[in-house]
N, C-alpha and C positions, 0 to 999 in steps of 0.2 A: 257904237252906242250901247250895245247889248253887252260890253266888256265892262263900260262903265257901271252900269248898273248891277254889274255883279259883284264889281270890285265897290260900292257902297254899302251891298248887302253884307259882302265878305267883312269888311270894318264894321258894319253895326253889328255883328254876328263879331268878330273877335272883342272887340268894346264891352257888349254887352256880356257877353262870358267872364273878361276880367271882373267887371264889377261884382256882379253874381260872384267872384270866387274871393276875392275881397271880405265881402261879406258874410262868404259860408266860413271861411278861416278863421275870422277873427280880428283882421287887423283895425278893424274900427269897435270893435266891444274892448270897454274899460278895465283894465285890468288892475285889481286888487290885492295887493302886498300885504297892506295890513290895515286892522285887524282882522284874525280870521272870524270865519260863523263862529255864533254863539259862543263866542269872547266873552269871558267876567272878568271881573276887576274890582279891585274897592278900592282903585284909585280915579279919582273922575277925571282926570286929566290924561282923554285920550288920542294917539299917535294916528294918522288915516298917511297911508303911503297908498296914491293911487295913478294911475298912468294913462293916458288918452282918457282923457274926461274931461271934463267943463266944471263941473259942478258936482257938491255930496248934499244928497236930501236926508234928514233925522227927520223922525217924529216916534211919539210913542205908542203908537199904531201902526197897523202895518197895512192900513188903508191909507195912508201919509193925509187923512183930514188936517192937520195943522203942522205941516212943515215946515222945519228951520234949514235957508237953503245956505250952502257956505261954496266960494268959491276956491276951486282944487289951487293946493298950491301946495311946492315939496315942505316934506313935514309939516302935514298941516296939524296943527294939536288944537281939541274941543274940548273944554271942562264942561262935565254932565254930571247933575245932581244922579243919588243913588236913584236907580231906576234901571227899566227894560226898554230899550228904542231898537228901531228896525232902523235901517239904513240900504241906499242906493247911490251906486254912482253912477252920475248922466253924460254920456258924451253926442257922439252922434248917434250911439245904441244906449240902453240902460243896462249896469249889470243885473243881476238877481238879487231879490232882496234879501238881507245879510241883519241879523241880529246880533244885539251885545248886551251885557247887563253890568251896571255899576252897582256892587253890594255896600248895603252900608257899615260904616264902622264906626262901632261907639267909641271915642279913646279920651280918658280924661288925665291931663295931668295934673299934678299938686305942685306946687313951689313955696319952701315954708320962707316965708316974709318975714314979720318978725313975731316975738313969742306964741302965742297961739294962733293967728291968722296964718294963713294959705291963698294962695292964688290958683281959683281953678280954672282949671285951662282947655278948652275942648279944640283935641287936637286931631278928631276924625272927619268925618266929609259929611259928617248933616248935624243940625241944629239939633239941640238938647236943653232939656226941662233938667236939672240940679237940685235932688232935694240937701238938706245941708242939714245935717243932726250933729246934737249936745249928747253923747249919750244915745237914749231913745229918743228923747224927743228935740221936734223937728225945730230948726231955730229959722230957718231960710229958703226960700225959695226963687233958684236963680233960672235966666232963660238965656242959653250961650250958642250964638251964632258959630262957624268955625273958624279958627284959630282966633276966638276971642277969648279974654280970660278976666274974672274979676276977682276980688279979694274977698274974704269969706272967713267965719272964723267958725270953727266945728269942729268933730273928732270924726264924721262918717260922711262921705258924698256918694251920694248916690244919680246917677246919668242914666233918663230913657231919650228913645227919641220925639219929635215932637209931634 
């Protein structure tokens, strides 16, 4: 009787060890490929390589008040407007919260149409105001989503953002 009772203790006492060692190692915190911390980019179309996880939480705080949650899967790719977000990945543990920033890029291109018209084209990752000068003065004023382009007829374009 007195065996048994040892040999129960002895299994919760080796049980309880593994898991405790499980734990202190690592094999259940998520482990993170890519991207690394405080990643930039001024491509917003980003790559998350992540491993024993469930789930990646964004938000642009790093108090996650309003998170976008996405479910882990291999190559998982997120397009993010330019901006600074925190990120974590959730399994049975949470990683550490990990930062990235998407810079923005102004890019306009021309395509001559015919005689004096152009096609301008915003070809960077956030929306833009166009102003469109004759000379000095201003003949037009466009407002270009990305990769949209309209037709315009001018000698100067000028691209902020919006």
């Amino acid at each position: 009787m007195v065996n048994k009772i040892m040999l129960k203790i002895d299994l919760f006492l080796i049980i309880g060890s593994l898991v405790v060692l499980i734990f202190l190692v690592g094999y259940v915190s998520p482990l993170v490929i890519s991207p690394l911390d405080n990643y930039e980019s001024s491509e917003g179309n980003i790559l998350f390589l992540i491993e024993k996880a469930d789930k990646l939480v964004i938000d642009d705080n790093s108090e996650f008040t309003s998170p976008d949650e996405y479910n882990v899967e291999d190559g998982l790719k997120i397009d993010l407007e330019p901006g600074q977000y925190y990120w974590k990945a959730v399994g049975v543990l949470g990683s550490k919260v990990r930062s990235l920033t998407v810079e923005s890029l102004v890019n306009l291109e021309l395509r001559k149409v015919d005689g004096e018209s152009y096609e301008v084209i915003n070809s960077g990752n956030t929306r833009l105001n166009v102003d469109v000068y004759d000379g000095v003065e201003l003949v037009d004023k466009i407002k270009l989503e990305t990769d949209e382009g309209l037709e315009s007829q001018g000698t100067k374009f000028v691209g902020e953002m919006k």
